[in-house]
C-alpha positions as semicolon CSV with decimal commas, in nm:
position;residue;x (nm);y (nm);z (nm)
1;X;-0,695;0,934;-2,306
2;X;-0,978;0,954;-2,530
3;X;-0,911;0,589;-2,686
4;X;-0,840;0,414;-2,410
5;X;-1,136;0,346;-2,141
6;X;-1,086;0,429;-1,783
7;X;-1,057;0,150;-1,549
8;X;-0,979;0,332;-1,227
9;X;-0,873;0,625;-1,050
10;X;-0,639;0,692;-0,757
11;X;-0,554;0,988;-0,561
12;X;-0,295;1,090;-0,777
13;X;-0,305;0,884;-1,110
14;X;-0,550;0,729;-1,396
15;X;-0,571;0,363;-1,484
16;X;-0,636;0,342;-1,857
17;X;-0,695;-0,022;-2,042
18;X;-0,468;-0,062;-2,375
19;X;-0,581;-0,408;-2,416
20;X;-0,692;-0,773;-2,245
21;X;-0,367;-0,792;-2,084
22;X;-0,197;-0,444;-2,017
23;X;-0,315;-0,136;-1,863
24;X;-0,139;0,220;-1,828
25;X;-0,088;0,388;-1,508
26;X;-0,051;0,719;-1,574
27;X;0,035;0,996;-1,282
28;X;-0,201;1,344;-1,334
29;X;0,105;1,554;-1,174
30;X;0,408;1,408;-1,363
31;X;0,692;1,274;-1,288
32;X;0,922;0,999;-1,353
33;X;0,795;0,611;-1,344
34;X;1,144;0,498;-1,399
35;X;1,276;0,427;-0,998
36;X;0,874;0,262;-0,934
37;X;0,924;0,018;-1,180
38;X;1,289;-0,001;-1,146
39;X;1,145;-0,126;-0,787
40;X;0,861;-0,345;-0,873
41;X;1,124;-0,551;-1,091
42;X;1,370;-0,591;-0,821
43;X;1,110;-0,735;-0,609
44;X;0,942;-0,978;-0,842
45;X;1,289;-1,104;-0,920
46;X;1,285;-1,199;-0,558
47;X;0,984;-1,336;-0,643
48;X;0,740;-1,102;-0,451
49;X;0,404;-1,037;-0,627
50;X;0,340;-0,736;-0,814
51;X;0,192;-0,662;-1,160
52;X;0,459;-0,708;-1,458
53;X;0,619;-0,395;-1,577
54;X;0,609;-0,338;-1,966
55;X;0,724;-0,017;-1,959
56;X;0,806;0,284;-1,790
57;X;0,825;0,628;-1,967
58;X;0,806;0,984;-1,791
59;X;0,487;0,962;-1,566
60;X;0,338;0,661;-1,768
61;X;0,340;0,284;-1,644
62;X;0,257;-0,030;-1,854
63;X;0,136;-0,326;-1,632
64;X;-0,032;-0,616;-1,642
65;X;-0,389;-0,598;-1,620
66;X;-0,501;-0,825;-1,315
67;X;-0,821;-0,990;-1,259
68;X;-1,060;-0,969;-0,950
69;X;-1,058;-0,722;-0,720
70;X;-0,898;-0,520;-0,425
71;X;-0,880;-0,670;-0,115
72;X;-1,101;-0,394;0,060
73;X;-1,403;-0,507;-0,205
74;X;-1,373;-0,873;-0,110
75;X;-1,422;-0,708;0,210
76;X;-1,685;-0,503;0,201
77;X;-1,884;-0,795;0,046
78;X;-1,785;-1,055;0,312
79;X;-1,576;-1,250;0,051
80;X;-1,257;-1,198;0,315
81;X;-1,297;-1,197;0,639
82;X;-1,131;-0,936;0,849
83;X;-0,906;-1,201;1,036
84;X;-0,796;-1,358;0,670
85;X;-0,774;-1,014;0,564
86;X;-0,516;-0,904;0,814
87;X;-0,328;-1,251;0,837
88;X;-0,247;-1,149;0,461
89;X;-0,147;-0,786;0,500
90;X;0,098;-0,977;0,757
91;X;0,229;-1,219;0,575
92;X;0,292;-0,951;0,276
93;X;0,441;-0,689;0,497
94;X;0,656;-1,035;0,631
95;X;0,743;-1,135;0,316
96;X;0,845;-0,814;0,175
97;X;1,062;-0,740;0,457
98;X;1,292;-1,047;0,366
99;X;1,374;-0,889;0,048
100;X;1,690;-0,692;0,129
101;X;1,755;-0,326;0,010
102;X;1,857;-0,252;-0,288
103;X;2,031;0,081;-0,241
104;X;2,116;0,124;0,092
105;X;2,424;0,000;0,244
106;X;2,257;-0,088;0,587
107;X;2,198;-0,486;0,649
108;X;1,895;-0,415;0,831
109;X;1,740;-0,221;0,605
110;X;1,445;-0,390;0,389
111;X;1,207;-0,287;0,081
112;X;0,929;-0,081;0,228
113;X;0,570;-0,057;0,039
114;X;0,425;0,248;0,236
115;X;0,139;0,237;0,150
116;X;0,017;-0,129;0,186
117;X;-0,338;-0,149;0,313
118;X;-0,630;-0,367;0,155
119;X;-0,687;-0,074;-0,128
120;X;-0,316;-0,206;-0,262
121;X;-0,393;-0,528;-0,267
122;X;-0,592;-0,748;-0,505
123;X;-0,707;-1,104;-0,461
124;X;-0,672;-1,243;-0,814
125;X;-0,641;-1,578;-0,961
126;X;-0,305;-1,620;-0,916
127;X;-0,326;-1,486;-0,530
128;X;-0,261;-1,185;-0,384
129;X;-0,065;-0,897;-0,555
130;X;0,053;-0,568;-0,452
131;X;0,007;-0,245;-0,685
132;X;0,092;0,120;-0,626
133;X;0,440;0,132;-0,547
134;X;0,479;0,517;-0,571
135;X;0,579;0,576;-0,184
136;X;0,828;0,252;-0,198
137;X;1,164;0,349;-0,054
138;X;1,381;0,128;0,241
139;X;1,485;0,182;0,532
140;X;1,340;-0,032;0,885
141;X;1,076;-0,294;0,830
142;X;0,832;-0,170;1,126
143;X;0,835;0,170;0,973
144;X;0,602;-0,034;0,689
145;X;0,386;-0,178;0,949
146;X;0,367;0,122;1,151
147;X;0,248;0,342;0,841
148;X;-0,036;0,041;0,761
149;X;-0,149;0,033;1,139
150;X;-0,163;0,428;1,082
151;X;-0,377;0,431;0,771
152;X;-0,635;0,184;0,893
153;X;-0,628;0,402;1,213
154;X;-0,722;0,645;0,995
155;X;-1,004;0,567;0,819
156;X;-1,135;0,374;1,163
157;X;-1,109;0,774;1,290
158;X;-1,338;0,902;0,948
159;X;-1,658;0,998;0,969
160;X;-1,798;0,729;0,735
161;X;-1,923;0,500;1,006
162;X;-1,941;0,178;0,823
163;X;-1,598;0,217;0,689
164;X;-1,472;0,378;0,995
165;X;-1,617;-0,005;1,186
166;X;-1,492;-0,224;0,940
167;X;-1,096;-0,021;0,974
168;X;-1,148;-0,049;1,316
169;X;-1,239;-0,433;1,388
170;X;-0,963;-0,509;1,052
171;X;-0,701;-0,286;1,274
172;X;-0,747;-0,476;1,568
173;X;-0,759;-0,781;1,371
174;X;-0,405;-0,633;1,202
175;X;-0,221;-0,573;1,525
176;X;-0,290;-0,906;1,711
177;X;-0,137;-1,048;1,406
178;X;0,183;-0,799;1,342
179;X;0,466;-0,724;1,576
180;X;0,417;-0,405;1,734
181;X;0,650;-0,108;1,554
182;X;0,861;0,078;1,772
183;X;0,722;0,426;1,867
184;X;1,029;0,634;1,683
185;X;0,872;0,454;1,364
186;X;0,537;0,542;1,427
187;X;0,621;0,900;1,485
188;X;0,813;0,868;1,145
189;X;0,486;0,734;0,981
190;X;0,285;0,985;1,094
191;X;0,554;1,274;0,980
192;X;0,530;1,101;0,632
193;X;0,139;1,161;0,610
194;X;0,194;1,490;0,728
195;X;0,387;1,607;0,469
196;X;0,170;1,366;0,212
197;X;0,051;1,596;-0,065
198;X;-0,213;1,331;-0,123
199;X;-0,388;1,399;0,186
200;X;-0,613;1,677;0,254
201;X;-0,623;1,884;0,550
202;X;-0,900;1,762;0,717
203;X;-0,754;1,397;0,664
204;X;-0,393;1,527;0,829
205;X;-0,627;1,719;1,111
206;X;-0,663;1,329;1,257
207;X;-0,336;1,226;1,225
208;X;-0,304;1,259;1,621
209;X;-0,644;1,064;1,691
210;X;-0,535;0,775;1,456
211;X;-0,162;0,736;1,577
212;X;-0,328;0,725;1,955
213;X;-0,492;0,359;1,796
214;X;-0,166;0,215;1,738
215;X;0,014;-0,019;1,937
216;X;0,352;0,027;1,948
217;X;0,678;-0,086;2,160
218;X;0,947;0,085;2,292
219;X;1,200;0,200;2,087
């Protein structure tokens, strides 16, 4: 978008600024936007915090614009602490999880993020909010926390070794905080990055090593 500056880029979409208060998400491979925001209003009206939808046309997503930054930045700079950082990925993953599902017709079924790790998250002036909803579906709660253990597993498996530290210490940190998952939703989790088209083969080649980090319960 030649008239619109680029704010930031994900794996698999553009973040483009249309003004002081609104930015566009738009994904590079297509797609429909529609269900994601459909989503991130169903949750807000529950009163869970996630940017305000404007609009939501083919692959394109109006949101708010937030201030501050992710939660892994305020990291990396010591601004959060790794034990404050993974008391609030658990209360976020606990407070998403009261929100019941909005399709499915099982009671214990809850909103899952999927992808909720401190990259998701930014520490604005209004608190915490959670972005990149693309992966949300429902189903069991500690299928969520299983996939966030799994990610920080990941990158505390990568070859970058002050990232790979900092995933490490903020994973142990995680799971003295969160109930353990069960081990059929860890094995889940891990199927889910397998198939992940986000992922490259070399990051999918350490699936095994990063699921063997994970503390799970029986089940």
């Amino acid at each position: 978008m030649a008239d619109h500056a680029l704010l930031a880029s994900g794996r698999d979409a553009d973040v483009y600024v249309l003004d002081e208060s609104r930015v566009l998400r738009r994904y590079r491979q297509g797609g429909d936007s529609a269900p994601e925001a459909a989503l991130m209003a169903y949750v807000a009206a529950a009163g869970y915090p996630v940017p305000v939808v404007y609009d939501a046309q083919g692959p394109d997503l109006v949101l708010e614009r937030l201030d501050g930054e992710t939660l892994l930045a305020s990291m990396l700079t010591g601004r959060t602490g790794i034990g404050a950082a993974a008391d609030l990925l658990v209360g976020l993953h606990d407070r998403l999880h009261t929100v019941p599902a909005r399709v499915s017709p099982d009671p214990a079924d809850r909103v899952l993020h999927l992808d909720l790790h401190p990259q998701n998250v930014m520490v604005t002036s209004r608190g915490p909010v959670v972005i990149d909803w693309r992966n949300a579906t429902e189903g069991p709660a500690d299928l969520d926390v299983a996939m966030t253990a799994l990610i920080l597993a990941e990158v505390a498996v990568s070859p970058d070794p002050h990232l790979a530290d900092l995933a490490r210490e903020g994973l142990d940190a995680f799971q003295r905080c969160a109930e353990p998952p069960r081990a059929s939703q860890l094995r889940r989790a891990v199927g889910l990055r397998r198939v992940d088209p986000a992922l490259s083969a070399v990051e999918k080649s350490v699936l095994g090593r990063a699921a063997a980090l994970v503390h799970t319960r029986v089940g």
